[in-house]
N, C-alpha and C positions, 0 to 999 in steps of 0.2 A: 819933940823927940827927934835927934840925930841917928840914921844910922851911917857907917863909915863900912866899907868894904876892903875885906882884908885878902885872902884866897879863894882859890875854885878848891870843893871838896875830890879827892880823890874819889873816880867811879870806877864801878866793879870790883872795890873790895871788900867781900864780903868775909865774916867773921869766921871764926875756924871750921867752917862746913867743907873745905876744898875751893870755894870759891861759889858754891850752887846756893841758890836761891831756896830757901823753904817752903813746898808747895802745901798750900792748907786749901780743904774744903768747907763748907758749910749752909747754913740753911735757917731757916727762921722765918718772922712777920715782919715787915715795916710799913712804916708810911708814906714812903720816898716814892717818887714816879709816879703816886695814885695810891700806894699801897697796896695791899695782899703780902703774900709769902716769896721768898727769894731764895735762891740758889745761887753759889757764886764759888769759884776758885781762886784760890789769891796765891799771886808768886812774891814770897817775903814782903817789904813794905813796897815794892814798885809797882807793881800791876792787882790789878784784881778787873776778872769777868764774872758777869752774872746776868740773872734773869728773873723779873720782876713779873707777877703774874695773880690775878683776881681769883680767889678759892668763891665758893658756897656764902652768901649772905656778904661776900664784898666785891662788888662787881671792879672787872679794871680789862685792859685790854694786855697785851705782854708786852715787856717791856724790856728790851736787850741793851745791855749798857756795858760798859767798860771805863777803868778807874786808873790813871798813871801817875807814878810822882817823881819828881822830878826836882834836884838838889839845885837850886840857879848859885848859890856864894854862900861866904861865912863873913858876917859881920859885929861889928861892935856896936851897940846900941847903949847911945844917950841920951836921960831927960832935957828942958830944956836951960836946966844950970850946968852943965857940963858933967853932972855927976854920971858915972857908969851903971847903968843898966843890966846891962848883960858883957859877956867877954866872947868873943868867938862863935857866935850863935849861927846854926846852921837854917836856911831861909828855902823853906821849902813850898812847890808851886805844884799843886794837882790838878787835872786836868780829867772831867768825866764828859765821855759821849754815853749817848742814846739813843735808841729807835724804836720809836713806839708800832705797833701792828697793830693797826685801828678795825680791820680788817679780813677776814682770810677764809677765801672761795674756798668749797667743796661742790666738785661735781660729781654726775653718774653719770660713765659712759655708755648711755643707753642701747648707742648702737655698732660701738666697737671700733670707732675710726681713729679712736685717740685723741681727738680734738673735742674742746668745750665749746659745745654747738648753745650759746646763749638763746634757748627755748625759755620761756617762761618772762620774756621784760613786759614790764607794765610801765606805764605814763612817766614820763621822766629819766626813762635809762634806771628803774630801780627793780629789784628781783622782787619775786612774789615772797621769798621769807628772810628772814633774819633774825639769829638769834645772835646775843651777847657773846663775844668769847666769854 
């Protein structure tokens, strides 16, 4: 399979809304990151944030992630007899970060100083409790 690169797509033109991007919410299950339930906003196809998080009966840590896409050319795409494939096809490249919270201290400021006075370490640098987020 040949492809051949033809132009760069025009960016920032978005379809008769003015030019704005459509902002959607939503919410749901997956399996992605560990799975659980997710939250996310998404700005038209380019971006989308969210947050990936273990409910009751599926354990998971939280999981904050972020989704971008990004147009790189438009090409013409051939099998390997020269026959055409496609004409003009737009070549798109997505790009997900994340950051997992393995993690995450709660203190009680017992005695009003503001600072988390690490009382309670046992053998190893580990706290006396721990629960799953």
């Amino acid at each position: 399979m040949v492809a051949t690169v033809l132009s760069f797509p025009a960016f920032g033109q978005a379809g008769g809304n003015g030019g704005y991007l459509e902002i959607t919410q939503g919410s749901g299950t997956t399996t992605m990151f560990g799975g659980g339930e997710y939250v996310y906003v998404k700005f038209g196809d380019r971006a989308m944030f969210g947050v990936v998080y273990g409910v009751e009966g599926h354990e998971n840590s939280i999981v904050i992630f972020a989704k971008g896409t990004r147009y790189l050319c438009r090409v013409n795409v051939y099998d390997d007899k020269g026959n055409t494939i496609s004409i003009n096809r737009t070549v798109k490249m997505w790009t997900v970060f994340g950051q997992r919270l393995e993690d995450i201290v709660e203190y009680e400021d017992s005695n009003g100083n503001g600072v988390c006075d690490h009382i309670g370490w046992v053998g190893g640098g580990l706290y006396l409790t721990a629960e799953k987020v």
